[in-house]
C-alpha positions as CSV (number, residue, x, y, z in Angstrom):
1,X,-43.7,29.1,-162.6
2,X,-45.6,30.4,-159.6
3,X,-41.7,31.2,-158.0
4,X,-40.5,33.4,-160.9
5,X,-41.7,36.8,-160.9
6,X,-40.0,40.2,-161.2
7,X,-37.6,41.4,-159.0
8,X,-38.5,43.4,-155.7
9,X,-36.5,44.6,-153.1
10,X,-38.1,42.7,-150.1
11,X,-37.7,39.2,-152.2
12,X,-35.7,36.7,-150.4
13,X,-34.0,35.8,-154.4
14,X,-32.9,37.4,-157.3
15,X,-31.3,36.8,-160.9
16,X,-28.1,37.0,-162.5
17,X,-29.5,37.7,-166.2
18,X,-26.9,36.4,-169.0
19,X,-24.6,33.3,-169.4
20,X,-21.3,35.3,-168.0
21,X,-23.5,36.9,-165.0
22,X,-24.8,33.8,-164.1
23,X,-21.5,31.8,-164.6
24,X,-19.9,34.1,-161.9
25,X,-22.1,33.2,-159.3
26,X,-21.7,28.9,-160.7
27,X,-18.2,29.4,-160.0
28,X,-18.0,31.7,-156.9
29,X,-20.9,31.1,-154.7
30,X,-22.4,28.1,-156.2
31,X,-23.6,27.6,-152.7
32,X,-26.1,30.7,-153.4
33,X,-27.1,29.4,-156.7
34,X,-30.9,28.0,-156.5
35,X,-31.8,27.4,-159.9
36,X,-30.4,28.1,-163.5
37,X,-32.9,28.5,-166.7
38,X,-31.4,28.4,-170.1
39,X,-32.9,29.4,-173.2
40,X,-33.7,27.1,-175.8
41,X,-32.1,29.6,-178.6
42,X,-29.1,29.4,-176.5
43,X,-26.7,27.6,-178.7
44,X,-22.9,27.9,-177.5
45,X,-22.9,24.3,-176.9
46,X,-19.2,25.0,-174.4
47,X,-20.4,27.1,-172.3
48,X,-24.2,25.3,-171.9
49,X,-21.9,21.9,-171.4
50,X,-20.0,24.1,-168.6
51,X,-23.1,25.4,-166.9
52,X,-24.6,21.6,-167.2
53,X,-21.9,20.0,-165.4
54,X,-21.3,22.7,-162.9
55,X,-25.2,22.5,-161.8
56,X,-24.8,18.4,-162.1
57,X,-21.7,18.5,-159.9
58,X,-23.5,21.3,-157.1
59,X,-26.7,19.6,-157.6
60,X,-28.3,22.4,-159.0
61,X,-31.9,22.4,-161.0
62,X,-30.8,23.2,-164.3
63,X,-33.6,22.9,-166.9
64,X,-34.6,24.7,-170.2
65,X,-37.6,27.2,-169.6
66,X,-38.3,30.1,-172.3
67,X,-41.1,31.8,-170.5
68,X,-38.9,32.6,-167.5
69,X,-37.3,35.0,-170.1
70,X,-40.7,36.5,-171.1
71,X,-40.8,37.3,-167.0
72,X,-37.7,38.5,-166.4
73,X,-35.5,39.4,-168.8
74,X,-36.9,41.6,-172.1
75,X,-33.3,41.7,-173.6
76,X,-32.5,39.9,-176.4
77,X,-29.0,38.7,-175.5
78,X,-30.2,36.9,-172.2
79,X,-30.0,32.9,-172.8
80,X,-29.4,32.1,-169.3
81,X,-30.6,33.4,-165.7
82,X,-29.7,32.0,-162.5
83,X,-31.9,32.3,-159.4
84,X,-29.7,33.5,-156.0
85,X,-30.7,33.1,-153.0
86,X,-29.9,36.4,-151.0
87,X,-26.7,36.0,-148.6
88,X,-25.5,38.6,-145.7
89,X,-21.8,39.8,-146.0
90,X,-19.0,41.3,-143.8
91,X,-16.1,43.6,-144.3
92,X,-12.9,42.3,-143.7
93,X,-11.9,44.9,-140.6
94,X,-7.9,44.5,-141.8
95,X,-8.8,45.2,-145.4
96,X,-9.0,48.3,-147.7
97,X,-12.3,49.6,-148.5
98,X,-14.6,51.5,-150.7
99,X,-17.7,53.4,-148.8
100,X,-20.8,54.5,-151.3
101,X,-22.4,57.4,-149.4
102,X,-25.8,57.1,-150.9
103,X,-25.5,55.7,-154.2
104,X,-28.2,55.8,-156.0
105,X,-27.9,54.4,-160.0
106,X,-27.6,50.5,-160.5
107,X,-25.4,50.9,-163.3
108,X,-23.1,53.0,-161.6
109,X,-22.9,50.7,-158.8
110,X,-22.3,47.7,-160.8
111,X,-19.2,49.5,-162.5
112,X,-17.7,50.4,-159.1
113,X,-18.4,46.5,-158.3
114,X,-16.6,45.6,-160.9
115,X,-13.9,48.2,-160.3
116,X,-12.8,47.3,-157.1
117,X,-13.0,43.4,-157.8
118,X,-10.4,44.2,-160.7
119,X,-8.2,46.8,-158.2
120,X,-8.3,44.1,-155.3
121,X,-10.2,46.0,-153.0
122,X,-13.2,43.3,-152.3
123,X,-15.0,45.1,-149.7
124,X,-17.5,47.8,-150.1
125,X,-19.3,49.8,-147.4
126,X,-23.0,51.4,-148.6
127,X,-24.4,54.0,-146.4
128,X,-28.1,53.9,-146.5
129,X,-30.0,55.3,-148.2
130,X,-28.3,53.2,-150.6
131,X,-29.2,51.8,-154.1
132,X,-30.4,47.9,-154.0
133,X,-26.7,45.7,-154.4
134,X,-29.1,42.7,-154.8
135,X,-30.8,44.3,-158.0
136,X,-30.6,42.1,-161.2
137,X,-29.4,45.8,-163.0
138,X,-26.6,46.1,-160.5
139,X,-25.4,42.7,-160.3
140,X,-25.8,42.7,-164.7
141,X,-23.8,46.0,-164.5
142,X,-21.1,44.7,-162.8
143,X,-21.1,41.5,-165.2
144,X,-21.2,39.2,-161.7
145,X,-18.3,40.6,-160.1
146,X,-20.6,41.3,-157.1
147,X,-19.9,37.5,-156.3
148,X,-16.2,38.4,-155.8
149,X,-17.1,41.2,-153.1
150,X,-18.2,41.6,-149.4
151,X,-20.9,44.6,-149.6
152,X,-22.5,45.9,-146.2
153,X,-24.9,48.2,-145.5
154,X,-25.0,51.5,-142.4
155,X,-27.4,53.9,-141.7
156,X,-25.0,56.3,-141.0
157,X,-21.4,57.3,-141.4
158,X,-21.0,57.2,-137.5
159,X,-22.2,53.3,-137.6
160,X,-19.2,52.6,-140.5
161,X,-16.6,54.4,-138.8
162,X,-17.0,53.3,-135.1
163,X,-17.4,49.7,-136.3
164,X,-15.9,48.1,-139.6
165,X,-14.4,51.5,-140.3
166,X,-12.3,51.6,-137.3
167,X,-8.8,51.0,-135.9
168,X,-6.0,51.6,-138.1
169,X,-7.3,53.1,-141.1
170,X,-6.8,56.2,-143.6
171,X,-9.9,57.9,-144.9
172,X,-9.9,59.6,-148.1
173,X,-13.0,61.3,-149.0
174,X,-13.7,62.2,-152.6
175,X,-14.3,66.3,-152.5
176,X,-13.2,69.6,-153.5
177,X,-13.2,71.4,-149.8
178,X,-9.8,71.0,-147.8
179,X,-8.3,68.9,-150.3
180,X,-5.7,67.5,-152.1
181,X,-4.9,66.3,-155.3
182,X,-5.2,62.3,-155.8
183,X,-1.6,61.9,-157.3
184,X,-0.2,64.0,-154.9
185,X,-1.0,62.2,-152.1
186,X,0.5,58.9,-150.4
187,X,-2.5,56.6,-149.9
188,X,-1.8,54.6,-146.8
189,X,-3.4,51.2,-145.9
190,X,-6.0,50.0,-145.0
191,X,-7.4,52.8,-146.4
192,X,-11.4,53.6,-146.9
193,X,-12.4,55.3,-150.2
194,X,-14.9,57.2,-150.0
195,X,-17.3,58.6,-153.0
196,X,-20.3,60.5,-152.3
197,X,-24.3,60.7,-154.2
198,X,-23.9,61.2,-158.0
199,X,-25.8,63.9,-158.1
200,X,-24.6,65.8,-154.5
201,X,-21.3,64.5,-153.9
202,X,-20.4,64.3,-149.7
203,X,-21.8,66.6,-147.5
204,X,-19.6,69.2,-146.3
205,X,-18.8,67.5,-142.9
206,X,-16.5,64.8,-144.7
207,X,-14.1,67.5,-145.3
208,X,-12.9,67.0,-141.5
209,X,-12.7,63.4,-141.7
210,X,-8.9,62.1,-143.3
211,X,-7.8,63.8,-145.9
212,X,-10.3,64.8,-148.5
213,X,-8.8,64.1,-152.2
214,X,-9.6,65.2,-155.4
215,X,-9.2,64.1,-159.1
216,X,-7.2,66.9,-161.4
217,X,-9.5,67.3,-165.1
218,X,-9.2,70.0,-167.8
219,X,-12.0,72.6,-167.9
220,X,-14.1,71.2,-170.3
221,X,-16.1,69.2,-167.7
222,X,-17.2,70.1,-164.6
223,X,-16.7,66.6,-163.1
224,X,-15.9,63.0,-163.7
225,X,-18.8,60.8,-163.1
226,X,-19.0,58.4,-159.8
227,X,-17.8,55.3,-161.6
228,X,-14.6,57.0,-163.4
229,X,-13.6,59.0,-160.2
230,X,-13.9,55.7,-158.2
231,X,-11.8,53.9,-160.6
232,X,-8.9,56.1,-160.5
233,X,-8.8,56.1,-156.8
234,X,-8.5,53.1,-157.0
235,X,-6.0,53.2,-159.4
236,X,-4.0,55.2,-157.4
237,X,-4.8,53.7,-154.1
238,X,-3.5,50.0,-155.5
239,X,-0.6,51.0,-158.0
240,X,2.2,50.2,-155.7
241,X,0.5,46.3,-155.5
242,X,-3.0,45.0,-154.2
């Protein structure tokens, strides 16, 4: 028991809390998988047989433990958590991508996760200062699709563009300043995504990098939130085929 505690950002683990979070990670990255508890309420006897064999088969510690739950998880729908050990990605240089500029809400970020697994866009730049990808409320939001992604942080723009941002790529920042509307415009590839802060948007200076985009709504908001806007971009960015 002395190994599970809460989550903090400096931990070298975290959790995938819930039987389909934690069955991503089984079937993705098994390699990352250090340990799965299961609850003893938990009672869908296929998917507990599925977990069992997959952790038999990986040799993974698989045992039944119901004050892990009291530790980490307070929700009463969690029946199973799986211990990850942290891993380092890369972006594919060749590949589309999305770029977070300061993200800051784990729910949020889970969505757009989950987003651009489902659009086929699988790698994701974060520039710092970023919200934790590692979080058990970001990797729970995006219902384990972070598994299924290549996620890298950059302390600045500059360090994206001149390295895993460059070559032969289209940038299309997210903004109203100099831009164009989303379904007017042809969205080459590889292209680069990019959403700003929830709350600020991009800073004015992205409006001289690509060609700045921006998603047509009626007047009865004043803007789409950062998950929604990213998924239509993606939308649009992947319509002709991932």
């Amino acid at each position: 028991m002395a190994s599970v505690k809460r989550y903090k950002k400096d931990d070298l683990t975290t959790y995938c809390l819930g039987a389909t979070v934690s069955m991503e990670y089984l079937n993705i990255r098994p390699k990352d998988v250090m340990k799965v508890y299961v609850h003893s309420a938990f009672y869908e006897s296929e998917t507990k047989e599925k977990i069992r064999s997959i952790c038999e088969k990986r040799g993974i510690s698989c045992e039944i433990n119901d004050k892990v739950f009291q530790i980490l998880s307070q929700k009463e729908n969690c029946f199973v958590i799986a211990m990850i050990r942290k891993y380092r990605c890369e972006l594919d240089k060749d590949a589309s991508h999305v770029v977070l500029v300061n993200p800051g809400n784990a729910g949020n970020a889970g969505t757009i996760i989950r987003s651009a697994a489902g659009f086929g866009v699988r790698n994701i730049a974060i520039i710092r200062p970023g919200v934790d990808f590692f979080d058990p409320k970001v990797i729970r939001a995006s219902m384990g699709a972070l598994s299924r992604v290549n996620f890298k942080y950059y302390d600045t723009w500059e360090e994206y563009a001149n390295s895993d941002g460059a070559g032969e790529r289209h940038y299309y920042p997210f903004m109203l300043d100099g831009s164009k509307l989303l379904h007017e415009t042809k969205i080459e590839k590889p292209f680069s995504l990019i959403m700003g802060n929830e709350a600020t948007g991009l800073p004015e200076e992205f409006a001289k990098i690509g060609q700045p985009v921006r998603i047509e709504h009626g007047s009865a908001i004043d803007s789409l939130n950062l998950p929604i806007a990213t998924s239509i971009g993606l939308y649009e960015a992947t319509k002709g085929g991932f």
